[in-house]
C-alpha positions as CSV (number, residue, x, y, z in Angstrom):
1,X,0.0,0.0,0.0
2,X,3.0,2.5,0.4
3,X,4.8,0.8,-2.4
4,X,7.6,-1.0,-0.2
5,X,6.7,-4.0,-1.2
6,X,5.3,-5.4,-3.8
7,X,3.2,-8.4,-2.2
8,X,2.1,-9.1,1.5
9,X,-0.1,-11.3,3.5
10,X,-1.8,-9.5,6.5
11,X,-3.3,-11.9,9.2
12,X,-4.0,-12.4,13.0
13,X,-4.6,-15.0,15.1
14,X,-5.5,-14.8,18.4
15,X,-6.2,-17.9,20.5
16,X,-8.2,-15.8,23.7
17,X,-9.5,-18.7,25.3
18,X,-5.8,-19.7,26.7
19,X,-4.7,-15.9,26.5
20,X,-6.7,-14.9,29.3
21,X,-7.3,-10.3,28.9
22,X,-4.6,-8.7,30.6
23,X,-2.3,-11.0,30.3
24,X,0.4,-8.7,29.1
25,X,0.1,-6.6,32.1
26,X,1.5,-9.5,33.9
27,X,5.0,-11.1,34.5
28,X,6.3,-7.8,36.2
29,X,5.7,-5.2,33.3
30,X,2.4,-3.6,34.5
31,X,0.0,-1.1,32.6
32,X,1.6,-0.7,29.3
33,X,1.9,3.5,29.7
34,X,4.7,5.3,31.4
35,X,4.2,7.4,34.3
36,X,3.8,10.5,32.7
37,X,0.7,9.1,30.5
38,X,-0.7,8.5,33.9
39,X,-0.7,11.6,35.8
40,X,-2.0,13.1,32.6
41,X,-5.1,12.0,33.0
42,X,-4.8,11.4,37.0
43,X,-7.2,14.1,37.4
44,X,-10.1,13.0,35.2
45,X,-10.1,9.6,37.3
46,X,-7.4,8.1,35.5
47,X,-7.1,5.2,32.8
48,X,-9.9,3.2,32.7
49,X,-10.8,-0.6,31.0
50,X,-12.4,-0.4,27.8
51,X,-15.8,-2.1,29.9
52,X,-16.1,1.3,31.6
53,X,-15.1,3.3,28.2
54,X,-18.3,1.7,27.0
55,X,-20.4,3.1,30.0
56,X,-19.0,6.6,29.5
57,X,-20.1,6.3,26.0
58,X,-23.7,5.3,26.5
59,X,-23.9,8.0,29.3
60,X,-22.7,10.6,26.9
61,X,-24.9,9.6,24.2
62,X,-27.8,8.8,26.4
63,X,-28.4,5.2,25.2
64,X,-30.8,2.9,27.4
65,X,-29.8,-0.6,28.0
66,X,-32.6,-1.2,25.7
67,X,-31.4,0.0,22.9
68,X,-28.1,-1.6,23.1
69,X,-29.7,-4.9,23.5
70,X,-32.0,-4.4,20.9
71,X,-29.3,-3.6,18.4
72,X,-27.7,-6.7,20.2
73,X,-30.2,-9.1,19.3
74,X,-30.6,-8.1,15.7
75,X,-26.8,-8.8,15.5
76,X,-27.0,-12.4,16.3
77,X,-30.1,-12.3,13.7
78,X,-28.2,-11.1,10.7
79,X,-25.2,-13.4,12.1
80,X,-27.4,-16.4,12.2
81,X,-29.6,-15.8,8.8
82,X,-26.2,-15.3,7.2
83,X,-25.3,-18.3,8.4
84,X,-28.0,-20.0,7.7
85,X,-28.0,-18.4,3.9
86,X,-24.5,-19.7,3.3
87,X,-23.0,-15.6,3.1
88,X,-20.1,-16.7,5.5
89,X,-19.1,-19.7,3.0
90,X,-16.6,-17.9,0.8
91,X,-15.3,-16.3,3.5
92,X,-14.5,-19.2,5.8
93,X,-11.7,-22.1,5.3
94,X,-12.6,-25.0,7.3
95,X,-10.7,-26.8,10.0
96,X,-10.0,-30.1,10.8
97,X,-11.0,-30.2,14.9
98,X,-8.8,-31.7,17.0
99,X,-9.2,-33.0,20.4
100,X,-6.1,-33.0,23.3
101,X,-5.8,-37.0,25.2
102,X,-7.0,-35.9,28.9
103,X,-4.5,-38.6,29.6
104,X,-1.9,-38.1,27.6
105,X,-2.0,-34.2,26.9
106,X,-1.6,-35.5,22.8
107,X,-3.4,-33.9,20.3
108,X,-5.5,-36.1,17.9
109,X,-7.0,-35.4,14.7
110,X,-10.9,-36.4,14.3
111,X,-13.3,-36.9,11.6
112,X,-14.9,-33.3,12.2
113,X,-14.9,-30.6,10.5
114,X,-15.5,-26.6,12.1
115,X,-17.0,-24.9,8.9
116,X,-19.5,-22.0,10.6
117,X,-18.5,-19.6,13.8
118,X,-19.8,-21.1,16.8
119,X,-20.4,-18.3,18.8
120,X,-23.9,-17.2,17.2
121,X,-26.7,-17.4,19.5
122,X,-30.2,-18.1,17.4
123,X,-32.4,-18.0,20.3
124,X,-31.0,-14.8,21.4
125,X,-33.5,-12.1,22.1
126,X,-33.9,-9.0,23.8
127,X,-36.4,-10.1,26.6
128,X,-33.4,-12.8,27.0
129,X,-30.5,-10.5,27.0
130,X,-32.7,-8.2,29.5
131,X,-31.8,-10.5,32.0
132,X,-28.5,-10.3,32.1
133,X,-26.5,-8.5,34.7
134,X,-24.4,-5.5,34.5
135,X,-20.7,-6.8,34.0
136,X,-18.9,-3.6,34.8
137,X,-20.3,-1.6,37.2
138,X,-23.5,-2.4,39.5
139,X,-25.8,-0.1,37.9
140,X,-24.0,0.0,34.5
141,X,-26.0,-0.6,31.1
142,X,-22.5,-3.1,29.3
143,X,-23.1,-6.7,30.1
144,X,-22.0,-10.0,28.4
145,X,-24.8,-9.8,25.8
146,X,-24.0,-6.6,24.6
147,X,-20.2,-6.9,24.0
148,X,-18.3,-8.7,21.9
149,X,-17.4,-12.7,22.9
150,X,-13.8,-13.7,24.2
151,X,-13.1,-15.7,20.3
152,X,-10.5,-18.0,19.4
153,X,-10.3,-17.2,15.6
154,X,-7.6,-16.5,12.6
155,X,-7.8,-14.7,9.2
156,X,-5.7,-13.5,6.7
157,X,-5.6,-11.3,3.4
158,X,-3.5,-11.1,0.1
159,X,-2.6,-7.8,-0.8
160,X,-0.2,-6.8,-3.7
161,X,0.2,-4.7,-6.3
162,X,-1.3,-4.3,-9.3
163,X,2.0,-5.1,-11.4
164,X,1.8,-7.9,-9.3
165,X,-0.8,-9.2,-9.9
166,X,-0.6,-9.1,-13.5
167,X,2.3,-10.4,-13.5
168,X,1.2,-13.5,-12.0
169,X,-1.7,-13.7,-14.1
170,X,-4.5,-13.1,-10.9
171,X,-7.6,-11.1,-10.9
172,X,-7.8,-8.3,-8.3
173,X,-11.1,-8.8,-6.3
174,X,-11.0,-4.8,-5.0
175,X,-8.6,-2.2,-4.3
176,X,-7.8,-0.1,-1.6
177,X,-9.5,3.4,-2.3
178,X,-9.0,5.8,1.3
179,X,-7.1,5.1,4.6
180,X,-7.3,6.9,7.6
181,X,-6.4,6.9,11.5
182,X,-8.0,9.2,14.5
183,X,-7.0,9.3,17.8
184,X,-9.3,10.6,20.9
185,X,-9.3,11.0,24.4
186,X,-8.0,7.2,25.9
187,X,-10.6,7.9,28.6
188,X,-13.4,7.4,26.4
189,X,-11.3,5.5,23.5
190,X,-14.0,3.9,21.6
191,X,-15.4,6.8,20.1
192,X,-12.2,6.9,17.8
193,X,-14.6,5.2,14.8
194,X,-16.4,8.2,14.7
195,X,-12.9,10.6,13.4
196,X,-11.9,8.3,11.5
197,X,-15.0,8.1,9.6
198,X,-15.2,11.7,8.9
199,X,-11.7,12.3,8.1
200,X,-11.8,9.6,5.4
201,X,-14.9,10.7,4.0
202,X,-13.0,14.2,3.5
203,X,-10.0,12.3,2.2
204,X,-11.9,10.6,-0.5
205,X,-14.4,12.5,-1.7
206,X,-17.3,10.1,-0.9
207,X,-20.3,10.5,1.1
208,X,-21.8,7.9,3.3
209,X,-24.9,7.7,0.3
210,X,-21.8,6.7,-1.7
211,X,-21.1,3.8,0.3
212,X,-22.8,0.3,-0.3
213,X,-21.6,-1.5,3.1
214,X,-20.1,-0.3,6.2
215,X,-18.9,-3.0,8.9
216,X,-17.8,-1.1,12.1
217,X,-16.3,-3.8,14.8
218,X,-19.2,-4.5,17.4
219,X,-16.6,-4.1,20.3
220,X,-19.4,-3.1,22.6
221,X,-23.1,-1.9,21.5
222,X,-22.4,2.1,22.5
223,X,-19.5,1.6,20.1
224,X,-21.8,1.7,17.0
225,X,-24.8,3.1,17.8
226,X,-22.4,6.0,19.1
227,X,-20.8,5.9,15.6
228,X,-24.6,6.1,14.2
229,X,-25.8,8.8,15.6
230,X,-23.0,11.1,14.9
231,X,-22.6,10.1,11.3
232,X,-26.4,9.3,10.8
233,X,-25.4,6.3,8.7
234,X,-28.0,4.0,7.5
235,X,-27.8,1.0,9.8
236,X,-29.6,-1.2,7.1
237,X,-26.1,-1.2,5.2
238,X,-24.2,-1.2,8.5
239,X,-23.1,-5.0,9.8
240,X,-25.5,-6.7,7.6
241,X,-24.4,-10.3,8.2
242,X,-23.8,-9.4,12.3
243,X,-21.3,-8.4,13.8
244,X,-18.6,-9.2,16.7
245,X,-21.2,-9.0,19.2
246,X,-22.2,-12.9,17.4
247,X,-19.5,-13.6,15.2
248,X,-16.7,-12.8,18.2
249,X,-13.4,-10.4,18.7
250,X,-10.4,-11.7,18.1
251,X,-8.6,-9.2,18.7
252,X,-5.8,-9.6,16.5
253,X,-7.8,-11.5,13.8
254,X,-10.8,-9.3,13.4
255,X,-9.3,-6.2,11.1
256,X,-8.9,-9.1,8.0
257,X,-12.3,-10.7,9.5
258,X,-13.9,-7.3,9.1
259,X,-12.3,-6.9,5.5
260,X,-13.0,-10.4,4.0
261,X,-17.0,-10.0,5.0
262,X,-16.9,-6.6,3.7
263,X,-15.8,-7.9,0.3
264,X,-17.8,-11.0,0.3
265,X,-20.9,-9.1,0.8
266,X,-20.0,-6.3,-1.7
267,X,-19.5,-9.3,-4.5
268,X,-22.6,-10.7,-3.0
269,X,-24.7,-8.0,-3.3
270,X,-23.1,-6.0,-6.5
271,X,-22.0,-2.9,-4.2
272,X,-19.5,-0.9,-5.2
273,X,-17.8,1.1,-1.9
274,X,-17.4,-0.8,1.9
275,X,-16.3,1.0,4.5
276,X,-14.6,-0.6,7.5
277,X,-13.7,0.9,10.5
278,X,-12.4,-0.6,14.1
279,X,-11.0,1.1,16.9
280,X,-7.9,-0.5,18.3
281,X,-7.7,0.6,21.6
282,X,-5.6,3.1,23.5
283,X,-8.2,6.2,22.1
284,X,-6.6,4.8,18.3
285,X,-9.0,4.2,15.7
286,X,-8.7,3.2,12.2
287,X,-10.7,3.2,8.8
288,X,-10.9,1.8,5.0
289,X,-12.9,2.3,1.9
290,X,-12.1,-0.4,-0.4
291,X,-14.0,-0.7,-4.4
292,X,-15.0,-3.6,-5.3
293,X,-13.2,-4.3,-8.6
């Protein structure tokens, strides 16, 4: 993308289930900010976990616990009609599953095969998620339901030139049209979506009418319905097939994830523009327009 090289293969894998959150504060290397980050922001209560980011966000922009578990319940919908419609087959390589020996800690193949995400819920629902209790703070509105699942998951994408690619005889599926990156206040860091998406609108000229699909990570409900009401974006284009809220976070995985179902879906569907946007913690947020080719 900066012309350094001429083909790459971005991917993440994160295995969170044996990674438990945190973990890199551990081993003697503490909060991963120097001293003078935190007496920066001593006097506003400090730096907070991105749980309690979440309730700052829905206290600023006055959401009620039931809208964010209304919007979470329509995610596991789309995730599981997707499913259900085969959308997520083009996207998805499937996986041998492999159990460990309880005796002898050995890893054995089996006949199985793990070909659709297991974390979507089908039953979910919003009297369901209603009971759910606060996860954060006693009278908080965040709670399991409405944030995105601890995932074990992989993905991958082949970028290159276009030289490249001709060279090697392969047909482009979609280019890389806009970048940008944001940064806001670390207290609140999730809101970073919303610069992000503004300042590459600017950058390339579009509008969001322009765009065909938009998949925003579902980090945490506030995150997007945040995002919505600043923007005004029309959420029927907006994490059509679900989002991480069903379909999981992991972490390091879910930028390609993001991209690969944003493509899928624009070839799908005959769109033109996606927009994807994450936030990746810290107050840093990042976004990409790609055109379908």
């Amino acid at each position: 993308m900066a012309g350094v090289h001429d083909i790459v293969i971005a991917a993440g894998v994160e295995v969170m289930s044996l990674v438990p959150m945190g973990a890199s504060f551990g081993q003697g290397v503490g909060f991963p900010f120097g001293p003078r980050v935190d007496a920066r922001y001593k006097d506003a209560g400090g730096l907070i976990p991105q749980g309690l980011s979440a309730e700052l966000i829905a206290e600023q922009w006055n959401l009620s616990r039931e809208e964010l578990d209304a919007f979470s319940a329509e995610s596991q919908q789309r995730a599981a009609r997707a499913r259900d419609e085969g959308r997520f087959d083009h996207e998805i390589h499937p996986v041998q599953i492999r159990r460990r020996d309880k005796d002898s800690g050995e890893i054995i193949p089996t006949d199985g095969m793990l070909r659709t995400d297991e974390g979507i819920r089908d039953t979910t629902t919003v009297e369901s998620l209603a009971g759910l209790k606060p996860a954060f703070t006693p009278d908080g509105v965040i709670t399991a339901g409405n944030s995105s699942q601890i995932t074990d998951g992989a993905s991958a994408a082949l970028i290159m030139s276009e030289a490249a690619a001709s060279k090697l005889g392969l047909t482009p599926r979609a280019r890389f049209h806009s970048f940008s990156l944001a940064g806001v206040d670390p207290r609140i860091m999730l809101t970073g979506p919303i610069p992000a998406t503004q300042k590459i609108l600017e950058k390339s000229g579009l509008s969001l009418d322009d765009i065909d699909l938009i998949e925003i990570n579902e980090a945490f409900a506030p995150v997007v319905l945040a995002w919505q009401r600043e923007l005004g974006a029309d959420m029927s284009k907006v994490n059509v097939n679900g989002g991480a809220i069903a379909l999981g976070h992991p972490l390091g995985a879910s930028g390609t994830r993001l991209l690969g179902t944003l493509l899928c879906e624009l070839e799908r569907t005959g769109g033109r523009y996606g927009l994807q946007t994450m936030c990746e913690g810290g107050g840093l947020a990042n976004a990409t327009i790609i055109e379908r080719l």
